[in-house]
N, C-alpha and C positions, 0 to 999 in steps of 0.2 A: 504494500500500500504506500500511497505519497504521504509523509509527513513534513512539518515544519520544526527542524530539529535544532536547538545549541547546542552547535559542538565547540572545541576549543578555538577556530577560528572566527564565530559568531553564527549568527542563525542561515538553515540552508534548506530547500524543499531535496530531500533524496527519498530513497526508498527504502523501507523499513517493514521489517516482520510484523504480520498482524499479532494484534493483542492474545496471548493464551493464559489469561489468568485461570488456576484452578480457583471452582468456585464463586465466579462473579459474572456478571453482564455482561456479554459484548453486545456495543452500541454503536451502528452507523451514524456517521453526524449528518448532520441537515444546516447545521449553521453555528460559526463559531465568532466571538468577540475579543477582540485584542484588548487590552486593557494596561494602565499603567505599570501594574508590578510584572508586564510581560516586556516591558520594555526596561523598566531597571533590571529582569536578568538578565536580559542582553547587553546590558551595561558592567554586569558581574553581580549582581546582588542576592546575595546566598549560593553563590556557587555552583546554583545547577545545571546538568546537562543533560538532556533529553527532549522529548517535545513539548513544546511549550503548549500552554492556554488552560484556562479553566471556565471561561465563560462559553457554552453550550449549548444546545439544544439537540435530540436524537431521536434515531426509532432503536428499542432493541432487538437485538437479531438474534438472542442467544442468552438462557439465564437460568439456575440453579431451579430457579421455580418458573414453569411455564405460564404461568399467569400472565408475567410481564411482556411476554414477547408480541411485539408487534405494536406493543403502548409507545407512544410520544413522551418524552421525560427530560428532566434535569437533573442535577448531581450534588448534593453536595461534594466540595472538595474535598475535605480532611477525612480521612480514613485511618480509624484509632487502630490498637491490638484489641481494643476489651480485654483485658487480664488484668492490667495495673491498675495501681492505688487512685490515680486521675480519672478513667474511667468509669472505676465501681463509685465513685463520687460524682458521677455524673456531670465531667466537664471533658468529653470526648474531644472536643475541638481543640484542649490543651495537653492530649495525651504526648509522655516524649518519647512515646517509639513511633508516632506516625508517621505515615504518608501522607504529602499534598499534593492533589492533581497537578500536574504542572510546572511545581512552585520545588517541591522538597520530596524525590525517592522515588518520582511515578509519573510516567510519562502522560502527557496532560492531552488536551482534546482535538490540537490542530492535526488531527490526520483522518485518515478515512473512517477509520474505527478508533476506540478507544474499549478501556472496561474499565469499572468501577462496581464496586461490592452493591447487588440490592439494596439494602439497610440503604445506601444514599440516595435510589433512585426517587424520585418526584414524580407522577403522571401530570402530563399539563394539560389544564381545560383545552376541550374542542373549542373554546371560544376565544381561544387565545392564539393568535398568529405566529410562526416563527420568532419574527422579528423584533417583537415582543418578548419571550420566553428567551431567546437570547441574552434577555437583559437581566433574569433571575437572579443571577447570584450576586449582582452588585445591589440592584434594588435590595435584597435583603442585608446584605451590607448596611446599608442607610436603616432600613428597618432594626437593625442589631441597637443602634443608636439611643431608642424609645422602650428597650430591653435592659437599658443599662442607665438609663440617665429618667427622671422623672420631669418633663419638658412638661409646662404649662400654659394653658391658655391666655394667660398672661405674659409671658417670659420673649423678652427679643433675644431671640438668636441671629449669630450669624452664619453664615455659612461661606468660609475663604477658602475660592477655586471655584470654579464655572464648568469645569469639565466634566471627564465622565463621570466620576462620583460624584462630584459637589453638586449638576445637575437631578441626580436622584436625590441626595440627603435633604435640598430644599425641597420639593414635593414631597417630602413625607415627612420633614417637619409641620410646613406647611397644613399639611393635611390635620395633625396636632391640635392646630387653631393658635401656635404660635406666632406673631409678628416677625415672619423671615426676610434678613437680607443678605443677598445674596453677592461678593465683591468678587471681582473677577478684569482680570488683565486686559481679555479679549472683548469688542462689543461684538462681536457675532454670537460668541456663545453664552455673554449675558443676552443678548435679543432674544435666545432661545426659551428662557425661562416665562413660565405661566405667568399671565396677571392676577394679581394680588401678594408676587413674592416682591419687595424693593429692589434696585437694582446698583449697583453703585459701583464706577471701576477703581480699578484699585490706586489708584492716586489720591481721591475721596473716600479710601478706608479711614479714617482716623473719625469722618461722622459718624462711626456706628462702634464708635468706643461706649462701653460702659453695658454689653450687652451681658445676659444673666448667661446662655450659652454661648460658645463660641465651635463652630466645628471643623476644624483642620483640613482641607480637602485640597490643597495645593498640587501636591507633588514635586514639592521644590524643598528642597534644602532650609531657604529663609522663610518658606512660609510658619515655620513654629516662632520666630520674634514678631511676627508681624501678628496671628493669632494672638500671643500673649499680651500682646499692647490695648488689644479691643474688649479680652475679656472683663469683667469688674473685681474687687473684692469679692471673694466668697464666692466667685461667679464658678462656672465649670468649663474646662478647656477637653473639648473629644477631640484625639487623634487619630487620623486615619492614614495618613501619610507615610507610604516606606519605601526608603529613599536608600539607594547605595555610597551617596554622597553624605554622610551626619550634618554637617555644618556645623554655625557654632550657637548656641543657644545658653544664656543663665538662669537656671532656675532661681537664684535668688528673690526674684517678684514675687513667685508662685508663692514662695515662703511668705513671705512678707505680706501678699493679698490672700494667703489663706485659697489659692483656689483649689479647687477638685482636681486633679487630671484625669484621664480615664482614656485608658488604651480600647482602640475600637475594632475589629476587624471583622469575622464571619458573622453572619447572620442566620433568621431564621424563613427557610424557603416557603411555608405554608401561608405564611401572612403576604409576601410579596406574590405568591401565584393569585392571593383571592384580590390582591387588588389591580391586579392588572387584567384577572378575570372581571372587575368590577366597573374595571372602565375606569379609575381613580385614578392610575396612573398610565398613561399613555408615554413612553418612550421614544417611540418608531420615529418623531421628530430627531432625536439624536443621531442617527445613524447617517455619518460622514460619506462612506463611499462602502460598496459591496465586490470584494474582488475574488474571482477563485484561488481554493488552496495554491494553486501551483505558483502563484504571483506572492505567495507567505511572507518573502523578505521585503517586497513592497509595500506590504500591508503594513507591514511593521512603522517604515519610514512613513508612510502616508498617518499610521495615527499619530506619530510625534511632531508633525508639522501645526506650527499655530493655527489654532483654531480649530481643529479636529478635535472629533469630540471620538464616535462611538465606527470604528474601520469592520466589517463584516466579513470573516470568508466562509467562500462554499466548498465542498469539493467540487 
């Protein structure tokens, strides 16, 4: 099969054994989504090598339990042992013998197939389009945010970064009934944002200092000083941001304002399928350009050009 691999000269479409996991799904893909942390590992970040992507959509063609086969689904990424102290505690996504799609030990979704254990699969509504369901695992990313942070209908958040994350974490703040603004570099992809989130670019962040959330969606290096500058006293700073480059950042404020931090990453896929079952979140505006797999390495360059937001491949 065609994959889109990192290897130690950087990413390349060749050709690759299909997936034989004993025991799990094989899944044809239908549609895949490049996304930020697929471009800082091609930057180097965590090291790995294999095929890249985690953002999805499939049919399975193959699975321990016949039930699934033939169903439309999505994945969660992280795939624990079940055996350890982290698991039997109920926090699978922080196990540390895992695999992550993609990302860390397991070759991820840009090829023709893929597998991934049941236990992750998702069936996605008939009412939900590819293009859409491609955007599952970041939507719930955003949704992880209102899992971890108690956002009120009174509270201004911000949301720094316009792209492809920070475009979902306003809409589901949003949704909240919180007062979101949303700062962002580009105005193409502040224009893309709903009416009723603010919009402000980022030379005019500093008017939306003093907000009770603040949510990190940059992708940059500097975006953690410039976050910290808008959150309040006592306010809460969520991170999403991971970057192969640290930069430099003191937390000495944090001290001193007392704020919250709160690392943010996977999320929960049953609340982002019913809302995009629900028609609440419509995505399919975000999606920059749709290339087949075999264009892989261009897909890559075309999402890190300004103003790209969400680069598609098919096989």
């Amino acid at each position: 099969m065609r994959a889109l691999v990192l290897g130690p000269e950087g990413p390349a479409v060749v050709d690759r054994p299909e997936p034989d996991a004993a025991g799990e799904a094989r899944i044809r893909l239908r549609l895949g989504g490049v996304c930020a942390t697929d471009l800082e590992l091609a930057r180097g970040y965590m090291g790995f090598r294999g095929v890249l992507g985690h953002e999805w959509v499939g049919v399975v063609e193959d699975a321990p339990d016949p039930a699934w086969v033939g169903r439309r689904v999505v994945g969660e990424i992280n795939c624990p042992c079940g055996a350890c102290a982290t698991c039997a505690a109920d926090r699978p996504t922080h196990c540390p013998a895992r695999t992550v799609l993609g990302i860390l030990g397991r070759d991820g979704a840009f090829a023709e197939r893929l597998s991934l254990p049941v236990a992750n699969l998702h069936a996605v509504p008939d009412a939900v389009p590819d293009e859409a369901a491609v955007f599952v695992e970041p939507l719930a990313a955003a949704c992880e945010i209102l899992q971890q942070v108690h956002v009120r209908p009174s509270d201004r958040v911000v949301v720094l970064g316009t792209g492809r994350l920070g475009q979902l974490c306003a809409r589901v703040l949003a949704l909240a009934g919180a007062a979101v603004t949303a700062v962002g570099r580009n105005p193409a992809t502040l224009g893309l944002l709903p009416e009723g989130i603010r919009r402000l670019p980022a030379d005019r962040a500093a008017e939306a200092a003093g907000a009770d959330v603040v949510v990190e969606c940059t992708g940059a290096a500097d975006g953690l000083a410039l976050a910290s500058g808008l959150v309040r006293p006592r306010g809460t700073l969520v991170l999403k941001t991971t970057v192969h480059d640290l930069g430099r950042t003191n937390p000495t404020q944090w001290v001193i304002d007392e704020v919250t931090i709160v690392g943010s990453r996977c999320g929960p896929f049953a609340p982002a399928l019913r809302l995009l079952e629900a028609g609440l979140v419509d995505p399919r505006p975000l999606v920059s350009a749709r290339l087949p797999l075999a264009r892989g390495v261009e897909a890559l360059a075309r999402a890190a050009a300004p103003g790209a937001i969400k680069v598609l491949l098919e096989p």
